[in-house]
Backbone bond lengths (Angstrom), bond angles and torsions (degrees), N, CA, C in turn:
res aa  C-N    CA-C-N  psi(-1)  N-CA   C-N-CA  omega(-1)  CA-C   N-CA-C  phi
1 X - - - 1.442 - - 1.524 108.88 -
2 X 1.485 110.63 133.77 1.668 104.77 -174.33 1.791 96.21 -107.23
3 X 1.264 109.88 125.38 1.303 118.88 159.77 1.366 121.88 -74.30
4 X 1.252 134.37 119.29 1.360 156.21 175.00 1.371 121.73 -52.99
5 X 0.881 158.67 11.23 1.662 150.55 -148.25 1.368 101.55 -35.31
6 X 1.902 109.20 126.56 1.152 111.62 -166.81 1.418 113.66 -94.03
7 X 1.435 168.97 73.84 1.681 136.25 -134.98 1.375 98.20 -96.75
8 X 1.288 137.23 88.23 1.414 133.17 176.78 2.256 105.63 -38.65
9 X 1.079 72.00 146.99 1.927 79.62 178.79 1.866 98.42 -91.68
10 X 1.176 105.57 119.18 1.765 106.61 -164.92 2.005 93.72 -116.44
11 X 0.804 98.18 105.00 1.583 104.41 166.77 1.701 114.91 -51.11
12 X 1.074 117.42 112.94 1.399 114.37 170.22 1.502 122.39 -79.31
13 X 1.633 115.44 123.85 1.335 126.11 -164.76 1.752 102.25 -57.46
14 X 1.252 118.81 175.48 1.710 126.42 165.28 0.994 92.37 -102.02
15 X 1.364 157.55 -33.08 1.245 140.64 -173.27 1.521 119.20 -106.00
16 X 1.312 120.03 33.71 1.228 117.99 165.79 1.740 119.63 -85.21
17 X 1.117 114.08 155.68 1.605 119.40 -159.95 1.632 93.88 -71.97
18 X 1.331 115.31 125.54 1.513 120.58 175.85 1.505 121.41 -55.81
19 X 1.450 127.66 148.78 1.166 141.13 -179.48 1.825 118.44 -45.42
20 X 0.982 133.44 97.61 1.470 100.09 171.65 1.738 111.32 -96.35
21 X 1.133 83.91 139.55 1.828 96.97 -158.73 1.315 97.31 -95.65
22 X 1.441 130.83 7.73 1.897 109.82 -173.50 1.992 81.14 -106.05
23 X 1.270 91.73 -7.21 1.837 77.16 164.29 1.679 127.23 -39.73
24 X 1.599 92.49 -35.63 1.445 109.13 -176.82 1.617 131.21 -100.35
25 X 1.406 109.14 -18.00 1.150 136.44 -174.88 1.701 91.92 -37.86
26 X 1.105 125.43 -61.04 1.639 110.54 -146.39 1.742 93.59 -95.09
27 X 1.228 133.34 12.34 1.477 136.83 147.13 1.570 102.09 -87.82
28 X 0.933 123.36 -49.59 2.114 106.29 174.08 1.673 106.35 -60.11
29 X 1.246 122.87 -55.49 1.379 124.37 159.28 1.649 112.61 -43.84
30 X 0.954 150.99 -54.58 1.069 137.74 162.92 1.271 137.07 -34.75
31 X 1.667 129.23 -58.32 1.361 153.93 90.42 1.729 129.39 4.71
32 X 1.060 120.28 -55.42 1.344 134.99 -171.46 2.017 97.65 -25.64
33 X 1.116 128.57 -46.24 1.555 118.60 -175.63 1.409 111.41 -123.77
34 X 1.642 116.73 24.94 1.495 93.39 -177.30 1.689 111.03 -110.49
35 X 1.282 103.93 165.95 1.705 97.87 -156.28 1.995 93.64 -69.31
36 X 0.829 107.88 151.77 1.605 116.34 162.12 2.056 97.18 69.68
37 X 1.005 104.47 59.03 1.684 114.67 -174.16 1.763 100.59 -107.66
38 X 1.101 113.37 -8.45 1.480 116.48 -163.98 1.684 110.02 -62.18
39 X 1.960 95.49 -49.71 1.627 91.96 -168.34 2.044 96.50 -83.58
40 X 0.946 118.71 -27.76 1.589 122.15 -169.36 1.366 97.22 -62.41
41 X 1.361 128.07 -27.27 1.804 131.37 179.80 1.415 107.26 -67.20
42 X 1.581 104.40 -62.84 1.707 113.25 168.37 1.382 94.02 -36.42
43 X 1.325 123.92 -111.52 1.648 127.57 -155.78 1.287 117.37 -22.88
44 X 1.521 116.65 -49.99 1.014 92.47 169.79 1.397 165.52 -83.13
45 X 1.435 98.86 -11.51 1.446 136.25 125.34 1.580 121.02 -17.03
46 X 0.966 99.30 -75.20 1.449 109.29 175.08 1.629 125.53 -48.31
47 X 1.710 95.41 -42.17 1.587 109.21 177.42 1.546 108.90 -87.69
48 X 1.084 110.38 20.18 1.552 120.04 176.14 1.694 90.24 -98.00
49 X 1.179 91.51 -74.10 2.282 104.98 -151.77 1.735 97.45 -89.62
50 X 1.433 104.84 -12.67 1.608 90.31 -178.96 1.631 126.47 101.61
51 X 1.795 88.97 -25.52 1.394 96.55 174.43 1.659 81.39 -166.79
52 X 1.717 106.35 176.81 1.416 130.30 -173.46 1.506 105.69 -93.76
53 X 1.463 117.24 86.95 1.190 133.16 159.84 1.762 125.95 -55.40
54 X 1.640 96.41 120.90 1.557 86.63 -177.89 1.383 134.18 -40.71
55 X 1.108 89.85 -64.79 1.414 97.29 163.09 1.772 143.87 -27.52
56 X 1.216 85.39 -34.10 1.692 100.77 162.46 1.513 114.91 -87.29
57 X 0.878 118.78 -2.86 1.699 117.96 176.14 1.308 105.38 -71.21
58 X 1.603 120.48 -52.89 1.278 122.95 -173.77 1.685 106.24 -75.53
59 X 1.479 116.93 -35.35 1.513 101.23 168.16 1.408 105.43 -47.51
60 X 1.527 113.67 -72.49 1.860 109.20 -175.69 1.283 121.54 -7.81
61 X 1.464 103.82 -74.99 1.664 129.06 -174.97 1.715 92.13 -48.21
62 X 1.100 132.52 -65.27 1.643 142.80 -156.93 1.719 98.39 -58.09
63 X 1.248 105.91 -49.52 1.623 104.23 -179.87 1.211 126.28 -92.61
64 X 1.595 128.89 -25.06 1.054 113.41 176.78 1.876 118.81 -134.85
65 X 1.841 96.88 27.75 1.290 104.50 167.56 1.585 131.70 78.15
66 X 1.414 97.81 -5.29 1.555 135.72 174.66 1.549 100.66 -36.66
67 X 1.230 150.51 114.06 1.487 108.83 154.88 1.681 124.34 -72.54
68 X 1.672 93.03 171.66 2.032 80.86 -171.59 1.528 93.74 -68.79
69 X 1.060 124.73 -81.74 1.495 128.10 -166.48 1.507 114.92 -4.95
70 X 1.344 106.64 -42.55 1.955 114.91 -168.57 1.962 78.40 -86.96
71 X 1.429 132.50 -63.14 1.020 116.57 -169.26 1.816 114.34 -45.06
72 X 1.019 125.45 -56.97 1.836 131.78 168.19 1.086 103.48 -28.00
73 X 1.739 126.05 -64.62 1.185 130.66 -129.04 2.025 98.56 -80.54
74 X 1.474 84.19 -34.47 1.811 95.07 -171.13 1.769 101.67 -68.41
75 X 1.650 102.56 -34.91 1.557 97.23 -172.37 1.276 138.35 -82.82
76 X 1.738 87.45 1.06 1.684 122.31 -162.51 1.908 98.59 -100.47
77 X 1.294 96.29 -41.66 1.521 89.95 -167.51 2.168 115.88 -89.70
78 X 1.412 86.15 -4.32 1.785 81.34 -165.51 1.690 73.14 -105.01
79 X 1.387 94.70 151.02 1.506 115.73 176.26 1.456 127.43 -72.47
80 X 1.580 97.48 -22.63 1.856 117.36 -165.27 1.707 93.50 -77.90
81 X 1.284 142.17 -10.13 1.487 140.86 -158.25 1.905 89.86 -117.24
82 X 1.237 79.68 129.94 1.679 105.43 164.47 1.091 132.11 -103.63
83 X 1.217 156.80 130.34 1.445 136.59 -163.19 1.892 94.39 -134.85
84 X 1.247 113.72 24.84 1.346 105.73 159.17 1.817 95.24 -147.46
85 X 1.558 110.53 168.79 1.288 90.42 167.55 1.575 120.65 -100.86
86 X 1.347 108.34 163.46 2.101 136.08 -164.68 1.304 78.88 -90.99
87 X 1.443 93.96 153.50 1.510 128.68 151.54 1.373 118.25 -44.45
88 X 1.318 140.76 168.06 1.105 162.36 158.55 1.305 105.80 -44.90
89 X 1.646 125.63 -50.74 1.593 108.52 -172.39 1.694 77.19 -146.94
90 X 1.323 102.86 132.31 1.266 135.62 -162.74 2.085 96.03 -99.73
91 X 1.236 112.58 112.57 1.674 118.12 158.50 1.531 127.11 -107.93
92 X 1.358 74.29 121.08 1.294 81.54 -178.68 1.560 116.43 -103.58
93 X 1.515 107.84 145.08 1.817 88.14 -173.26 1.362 83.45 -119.66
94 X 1.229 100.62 160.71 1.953 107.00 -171.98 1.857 86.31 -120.95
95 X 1.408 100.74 119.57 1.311 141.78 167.51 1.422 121.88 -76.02
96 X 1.608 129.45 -8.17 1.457 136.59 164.07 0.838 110.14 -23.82
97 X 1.735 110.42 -179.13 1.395 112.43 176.64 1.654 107.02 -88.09
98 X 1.499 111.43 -36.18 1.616 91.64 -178.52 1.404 98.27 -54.33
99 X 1.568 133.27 -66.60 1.444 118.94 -155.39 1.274 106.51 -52.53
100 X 1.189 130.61 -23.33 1.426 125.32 -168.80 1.450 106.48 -65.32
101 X 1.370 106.53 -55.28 1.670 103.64 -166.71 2.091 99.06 -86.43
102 X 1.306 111.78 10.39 1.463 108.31 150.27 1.836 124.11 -100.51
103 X 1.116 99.89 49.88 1.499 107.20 -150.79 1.279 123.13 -6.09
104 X 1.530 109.39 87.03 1.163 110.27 173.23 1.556 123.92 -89.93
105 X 1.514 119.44 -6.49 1.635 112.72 123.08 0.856 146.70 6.70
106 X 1.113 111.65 -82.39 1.610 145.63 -170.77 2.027 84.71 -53.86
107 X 1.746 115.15 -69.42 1.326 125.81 -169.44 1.514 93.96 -56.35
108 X 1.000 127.00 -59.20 1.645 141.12 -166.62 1.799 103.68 -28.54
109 X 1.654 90.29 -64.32 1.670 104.92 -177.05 1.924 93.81 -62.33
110 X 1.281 113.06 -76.29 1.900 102.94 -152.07 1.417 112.55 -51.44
111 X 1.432 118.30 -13.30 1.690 117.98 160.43 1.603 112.48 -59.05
112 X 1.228 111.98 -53.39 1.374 118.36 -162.77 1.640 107.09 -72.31
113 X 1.644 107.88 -42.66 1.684 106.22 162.75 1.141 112.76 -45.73
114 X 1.649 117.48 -61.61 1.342 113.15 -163.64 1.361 124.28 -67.52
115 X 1.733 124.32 -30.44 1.335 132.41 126.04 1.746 126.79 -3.24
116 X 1.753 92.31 -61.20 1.981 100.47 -162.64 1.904 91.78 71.03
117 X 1.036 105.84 59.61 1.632 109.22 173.73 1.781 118.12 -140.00
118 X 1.258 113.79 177.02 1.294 107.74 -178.91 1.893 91.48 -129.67
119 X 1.557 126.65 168.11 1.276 128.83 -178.55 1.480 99.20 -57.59
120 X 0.922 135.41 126.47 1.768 133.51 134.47 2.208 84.73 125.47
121 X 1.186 110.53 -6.50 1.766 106.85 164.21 0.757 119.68 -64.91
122 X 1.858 107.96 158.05 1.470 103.80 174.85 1.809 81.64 -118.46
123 X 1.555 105.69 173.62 1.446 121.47 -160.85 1.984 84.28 -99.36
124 X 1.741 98.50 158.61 1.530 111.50 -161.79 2.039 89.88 -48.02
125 X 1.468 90.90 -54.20 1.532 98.25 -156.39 1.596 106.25 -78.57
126 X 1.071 119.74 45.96 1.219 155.67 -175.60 1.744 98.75 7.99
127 X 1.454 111.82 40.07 1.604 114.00 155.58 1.148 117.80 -62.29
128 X 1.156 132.45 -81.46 1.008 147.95 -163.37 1.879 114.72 -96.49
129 X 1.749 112.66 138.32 0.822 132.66 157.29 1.720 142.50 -125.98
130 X 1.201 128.88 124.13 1.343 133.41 -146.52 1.351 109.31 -93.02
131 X 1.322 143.43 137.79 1.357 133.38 -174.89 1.927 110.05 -157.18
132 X 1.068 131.28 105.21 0.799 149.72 165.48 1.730 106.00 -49.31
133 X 0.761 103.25 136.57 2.236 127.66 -177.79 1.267 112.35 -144.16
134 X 1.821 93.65 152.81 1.411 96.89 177.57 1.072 118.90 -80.64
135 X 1.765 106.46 -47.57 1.434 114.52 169.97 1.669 109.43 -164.25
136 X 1.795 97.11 161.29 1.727 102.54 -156.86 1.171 76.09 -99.07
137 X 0.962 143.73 -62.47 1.584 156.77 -170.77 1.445 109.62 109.89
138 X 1.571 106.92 30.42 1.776 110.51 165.50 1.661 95.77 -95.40
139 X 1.224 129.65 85.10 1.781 121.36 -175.54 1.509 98.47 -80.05
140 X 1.712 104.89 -34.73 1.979 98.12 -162.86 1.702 99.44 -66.61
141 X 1.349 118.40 -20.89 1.560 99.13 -178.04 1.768 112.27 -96.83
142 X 1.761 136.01 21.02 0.997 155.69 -150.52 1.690 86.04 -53.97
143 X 1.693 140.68 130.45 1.850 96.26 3.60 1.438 87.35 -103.43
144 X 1.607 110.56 158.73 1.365 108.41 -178.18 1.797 105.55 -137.50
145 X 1.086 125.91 158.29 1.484 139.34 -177.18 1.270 93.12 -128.64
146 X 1.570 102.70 154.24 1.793 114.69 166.23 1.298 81.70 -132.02
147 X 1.452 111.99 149.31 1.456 155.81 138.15 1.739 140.98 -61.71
148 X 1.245 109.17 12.87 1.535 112.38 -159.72 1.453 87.98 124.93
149 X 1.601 99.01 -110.98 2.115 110.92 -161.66 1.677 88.70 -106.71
150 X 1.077 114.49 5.97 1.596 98.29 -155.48 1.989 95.44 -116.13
151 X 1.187 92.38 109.61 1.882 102.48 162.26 1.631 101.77 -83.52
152 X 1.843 84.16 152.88 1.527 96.76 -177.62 1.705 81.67 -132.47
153 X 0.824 117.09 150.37 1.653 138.80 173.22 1.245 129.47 -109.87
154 X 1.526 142.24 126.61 1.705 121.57 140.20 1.603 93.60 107.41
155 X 1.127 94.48 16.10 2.022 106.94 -165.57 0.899 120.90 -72.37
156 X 1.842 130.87 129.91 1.391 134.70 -165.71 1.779 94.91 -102.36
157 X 1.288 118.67 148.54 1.829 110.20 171.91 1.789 91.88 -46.02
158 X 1.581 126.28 -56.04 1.462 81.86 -178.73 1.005 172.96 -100.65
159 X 1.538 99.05 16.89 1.423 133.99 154.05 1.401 108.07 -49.68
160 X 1.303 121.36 -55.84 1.879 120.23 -174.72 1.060 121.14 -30.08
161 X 1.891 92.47 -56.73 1.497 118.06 -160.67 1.719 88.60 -90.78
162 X 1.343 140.53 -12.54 1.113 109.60 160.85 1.277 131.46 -73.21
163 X 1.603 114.98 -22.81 1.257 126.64 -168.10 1.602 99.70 -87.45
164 X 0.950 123.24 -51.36 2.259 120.14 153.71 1.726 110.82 -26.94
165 X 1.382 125.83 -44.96 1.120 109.85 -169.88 1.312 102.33 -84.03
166 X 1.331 129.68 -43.37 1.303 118.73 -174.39 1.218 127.27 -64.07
167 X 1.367 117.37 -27.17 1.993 132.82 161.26 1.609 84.87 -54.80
168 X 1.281 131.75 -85.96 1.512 124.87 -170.75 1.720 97.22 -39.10
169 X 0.988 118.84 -82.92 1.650 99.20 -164.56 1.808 139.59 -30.82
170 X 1.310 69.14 -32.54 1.888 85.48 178.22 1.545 91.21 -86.21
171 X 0.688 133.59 -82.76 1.950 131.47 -175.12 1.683 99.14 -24.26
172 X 1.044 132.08 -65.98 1.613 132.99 170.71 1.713 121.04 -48.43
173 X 1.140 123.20 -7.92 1.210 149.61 156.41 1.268 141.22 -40.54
């Protein structure tokens, strides 16, 4: 079974609060001349804003000579780089073959209904985000989702969607 990675096309608002880019300054300074600095810039980048802000692409390129194109291409093809920002608690459903033949499908879809989402969305109120995997490598508990750090195992759609409302309940809290 080939899993798809979906990148929804997310319109960026005009009134969102602007980038501040010296957030990053002393990770390009850190980096700035060492051989193989390209993906360690991404991450850390990323673990700054949460995701790969445009705007920082052209800082990259400006400080450490990167071109954008090689910067895109690296952030485009590895799966771990975001170029919009995720939800608050990121699910992942693991799509393997055990989950597969535990239809974890079946769970995959009534999350995303109960969501109003598509695979790889994030929800309006930007809690929650949906992400399709190949595999968690928990197979003995098939089908299983993680939450952030937290695996759930052995999961019925309504267990999923029970364990979604209660993350929403406590967040509304």
């Amino acid at each position: 079974m080939r899993i798809q990675r979906v990148k929804p096309r997310v319109e960026q608002k005009e009134d969102r609060a602007p980038v501040d880019l010296t957030l990053i300054d002393g990770l390009l300074k850190k980096y700035q001349n060492l051989k193989g600095n390209l993906i360690p810039i991404l991450q850390g980048t990323q673990d700054v804003y949460g995701y790969l802000p445009k705007e920082a692409f052209q800082h990259i390129h400006q400080a450490t000579g990167i071109e954008l194109n090689e910067l895109y291409g690296v952030a485009t093809f590895y799966a771990q780089f975001r170029l919009t920002p995720a939800g608050k608690h990121i699910v992942k459903m693991c799509h393997g073959t055990a989950c597969h033949v535990q239809s974890v499908t079946a769970i995959t879809d009534e999350i995303l209904d109960t969501l109003q989402i598509k695979d790889g969305e994030t929800t309006k109120d930007g809690l929650f985000t949906v992400e399709t995997v190949a595999c968690l490598g928990c197979c003995s508990l098939a089908p299983v989702m993680m939450i952030g750090e937290e695996t759930y195992g052995k999961l019925t759609p309504k267990q999923a969607v029970k364990i979604i409302r209660e993350i929403r309940r406590s967040e509304n809290n």
